[in-house]
C-alpha positions in Angstrom: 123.3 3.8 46.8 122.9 5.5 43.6 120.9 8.9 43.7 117.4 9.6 42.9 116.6 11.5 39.6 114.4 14.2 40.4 112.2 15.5 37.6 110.9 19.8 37.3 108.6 20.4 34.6 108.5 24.0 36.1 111.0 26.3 37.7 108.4 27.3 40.3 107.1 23.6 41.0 110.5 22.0 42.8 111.3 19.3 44.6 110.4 21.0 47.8 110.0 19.0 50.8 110.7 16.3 48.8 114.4 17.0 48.2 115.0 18.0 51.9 113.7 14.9 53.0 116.1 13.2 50.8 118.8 15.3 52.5 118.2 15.0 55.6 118.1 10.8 55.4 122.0 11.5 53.6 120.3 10.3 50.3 122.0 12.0 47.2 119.6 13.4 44.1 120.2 14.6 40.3 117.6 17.3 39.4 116.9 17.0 35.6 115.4 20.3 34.6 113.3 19.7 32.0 112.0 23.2 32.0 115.6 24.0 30.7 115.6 21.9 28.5 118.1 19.5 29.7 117.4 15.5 28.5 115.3 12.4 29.7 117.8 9.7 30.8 118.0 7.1 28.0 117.5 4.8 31.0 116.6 4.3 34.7 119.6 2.0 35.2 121.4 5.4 37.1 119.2 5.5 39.5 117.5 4.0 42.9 114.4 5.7 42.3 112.7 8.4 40.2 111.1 11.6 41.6 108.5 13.7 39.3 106.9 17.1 40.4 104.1 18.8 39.8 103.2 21.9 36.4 101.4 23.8 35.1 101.0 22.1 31.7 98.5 18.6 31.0 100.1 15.0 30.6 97.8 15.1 27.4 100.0 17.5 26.1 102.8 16.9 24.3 106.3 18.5 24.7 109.7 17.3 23.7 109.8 15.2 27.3 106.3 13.8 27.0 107.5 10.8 24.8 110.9 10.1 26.5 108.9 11.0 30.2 106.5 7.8 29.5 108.9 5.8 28.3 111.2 5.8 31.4 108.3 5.3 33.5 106.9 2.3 32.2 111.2 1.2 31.8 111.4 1.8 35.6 107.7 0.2 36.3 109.3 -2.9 34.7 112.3 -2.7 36.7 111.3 -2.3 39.3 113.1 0.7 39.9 110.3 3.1 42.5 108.7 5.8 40.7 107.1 8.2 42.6 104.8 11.3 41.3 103.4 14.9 42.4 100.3 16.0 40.6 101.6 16.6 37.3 103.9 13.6 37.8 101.3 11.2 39.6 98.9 12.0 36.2 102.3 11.1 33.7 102.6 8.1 35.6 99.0 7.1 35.5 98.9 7.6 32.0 102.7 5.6 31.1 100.9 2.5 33.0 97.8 2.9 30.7 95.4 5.6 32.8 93.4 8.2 31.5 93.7 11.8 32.7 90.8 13.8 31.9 89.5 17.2 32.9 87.7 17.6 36.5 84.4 19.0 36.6 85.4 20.7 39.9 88.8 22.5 40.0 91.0 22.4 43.2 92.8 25.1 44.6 93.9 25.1 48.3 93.5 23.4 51.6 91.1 20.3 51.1 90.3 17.7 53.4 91.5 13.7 51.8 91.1 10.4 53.8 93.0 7.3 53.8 91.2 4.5 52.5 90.2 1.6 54.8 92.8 -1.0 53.7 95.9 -2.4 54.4 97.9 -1.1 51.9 97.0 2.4 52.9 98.1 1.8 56.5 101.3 0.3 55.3 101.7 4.2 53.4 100.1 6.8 56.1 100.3 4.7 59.0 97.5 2.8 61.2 97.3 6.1 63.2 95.9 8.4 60.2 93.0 8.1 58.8 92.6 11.8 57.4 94.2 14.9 56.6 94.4 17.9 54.9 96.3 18.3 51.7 97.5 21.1 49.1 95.7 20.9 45.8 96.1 23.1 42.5 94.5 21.0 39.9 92.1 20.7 36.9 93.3 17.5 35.3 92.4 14.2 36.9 93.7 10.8 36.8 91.8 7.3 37.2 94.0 4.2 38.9 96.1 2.6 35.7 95.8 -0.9 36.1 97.2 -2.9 38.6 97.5 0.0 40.7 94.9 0.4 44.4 93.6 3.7 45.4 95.1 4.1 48.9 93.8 7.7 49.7 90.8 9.5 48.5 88.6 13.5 48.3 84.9 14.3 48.1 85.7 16.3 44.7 88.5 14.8 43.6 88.1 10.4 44.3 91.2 9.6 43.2 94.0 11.4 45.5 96.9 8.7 45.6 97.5 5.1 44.4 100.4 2.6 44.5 101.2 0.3 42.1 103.5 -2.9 43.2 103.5 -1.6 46.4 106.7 0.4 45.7 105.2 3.4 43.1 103.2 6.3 44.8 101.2 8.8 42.5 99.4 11.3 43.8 97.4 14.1 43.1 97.8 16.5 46.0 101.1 18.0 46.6 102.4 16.7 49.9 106.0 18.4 48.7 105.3 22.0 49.2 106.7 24.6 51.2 105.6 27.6 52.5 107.8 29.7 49.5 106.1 27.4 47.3 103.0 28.1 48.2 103.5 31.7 48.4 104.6 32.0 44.8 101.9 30.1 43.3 99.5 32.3 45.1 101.3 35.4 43.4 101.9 33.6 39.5 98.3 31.9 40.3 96.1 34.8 41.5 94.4 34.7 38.0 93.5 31.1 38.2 92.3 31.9 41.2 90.6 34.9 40.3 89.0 33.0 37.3 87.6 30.0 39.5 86.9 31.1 42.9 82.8 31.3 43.7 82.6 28.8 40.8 84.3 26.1 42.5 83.3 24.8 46.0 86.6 23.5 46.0 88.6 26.7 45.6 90.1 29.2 48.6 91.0 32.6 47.8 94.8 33.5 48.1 94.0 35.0 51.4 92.5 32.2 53.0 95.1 29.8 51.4 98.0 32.0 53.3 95.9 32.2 56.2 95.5 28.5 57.0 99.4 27.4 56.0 100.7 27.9 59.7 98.0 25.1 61.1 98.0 22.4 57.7 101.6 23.1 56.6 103.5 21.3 59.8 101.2 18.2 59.6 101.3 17.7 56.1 104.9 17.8 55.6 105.0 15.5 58.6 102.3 13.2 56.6 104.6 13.4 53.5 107.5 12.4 55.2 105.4 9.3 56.3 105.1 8.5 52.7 108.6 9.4 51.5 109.6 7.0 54.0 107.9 4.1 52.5 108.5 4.9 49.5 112.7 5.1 50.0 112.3 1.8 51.4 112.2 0.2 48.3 115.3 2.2 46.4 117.2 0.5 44.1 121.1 -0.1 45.6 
């Protein structure tokens, strides 16, 4: 099996869970650090499947990557080869199929509650047993469904939470990948964002409260994200 290029637009937003799961189903991964400065493959032909995490920065800006980023994307959409994105990544993906992503009215920072929409595509992902859970969000971009993609999960402020395209590409907007350390370091980088937002947003906790609450949401949701990562592995390229 050829290994799965993973994609860091930020030092502190990793692969996280992600790359563990990977490990711990013996399935071998490249990390291209574009944070560093390091190149966009020329092509996905390397690879059985392409991983992209989460930033700080919009996929309306532009940096050196954005151009090359898109362009894989929609190489790998056409080859089939799975693509699947975290926030940052799920909004570059939306956008390389011909999304928009805009700027949420309502920010999202913290624990928030998502369901599954009622179809079968989404039981196929989560699982017939799940019909809701509660996610990780840090977010104030947004992405709509690119077309020929189906919303499989969805939030009261944010509708569009996850979507598959060709039933092998998972883009997300809620970061099923983090870890505890994760979490805690965005809470300490982020405690001006969250300064700057919280009481203004119903939809943002208060580093405290965010800390508090990992111990009873953090087990489950990795557990949840492995669901997906499973699927999603499924279809790897050999």
């Amino acid at each position: 099996m050829k290994p799965v290029a993973i994609f860091r637009y930020a030092r502190t937003e990793g692969p996280g869970h992600f790359a563990t799961f990977l490990t711990d189903h013996g399935l071998e991964f490249t990390l291209v650090r574009l944070d560093e400065g390091e190149p966009v493959p020329a092509s996905c032909d390397a690879y059985s499947g392409l991983g992209f995490m989460g930033g700080p920065m919009s996929a309306n800006d532009e940096y050196p990557w954005t151009q090359p980023v898109l362009a894989l994307m929609r190489e790998a959409a056409r080859k089939q080869v799975p693509v699947i994105g975290h926030c940052l990544g799920g909004q570059m993906f939306s956008r390389a199929l011909g999304g928009q992503v805009t700027r949420s009215p309502i920010k999202e920072i913290g624990w928030i509650p998502v369901e599954m929409e009622d179809s079968t595509r989404a039981e196929e992902w989560f699982g017939e047993d799940l019909d809701r859970f509660t996610t990780f969000e840090w977010h104030e971009d947004v992405f709509t469904v690119p077309p020929g993609g189906e919303r499989i999960l969805t939030g009261t402020h944010c509708p569009n939470q996850a979507y598959i395209v060709d039933d092998r590409h998972l883009g997300m907007q809620c970061h099923v990948e983090v870890t505890a350390e994760m979490i805690e370091t965005w809470c300490r980088i982020g405690v001006s964002d969250i300064d700057d937002n919280f009481g203004k947003s119903p939809a943002v906790q208060d580093a405290a409260t965010i800390r508090s609450l990992m111990p009873q949401h953090l087990p489950a949701l990795s557990a949840t994200a492995s669901r997906l990562y499973t699927r999603w592995i499924a279809g790897l390229k050999s």
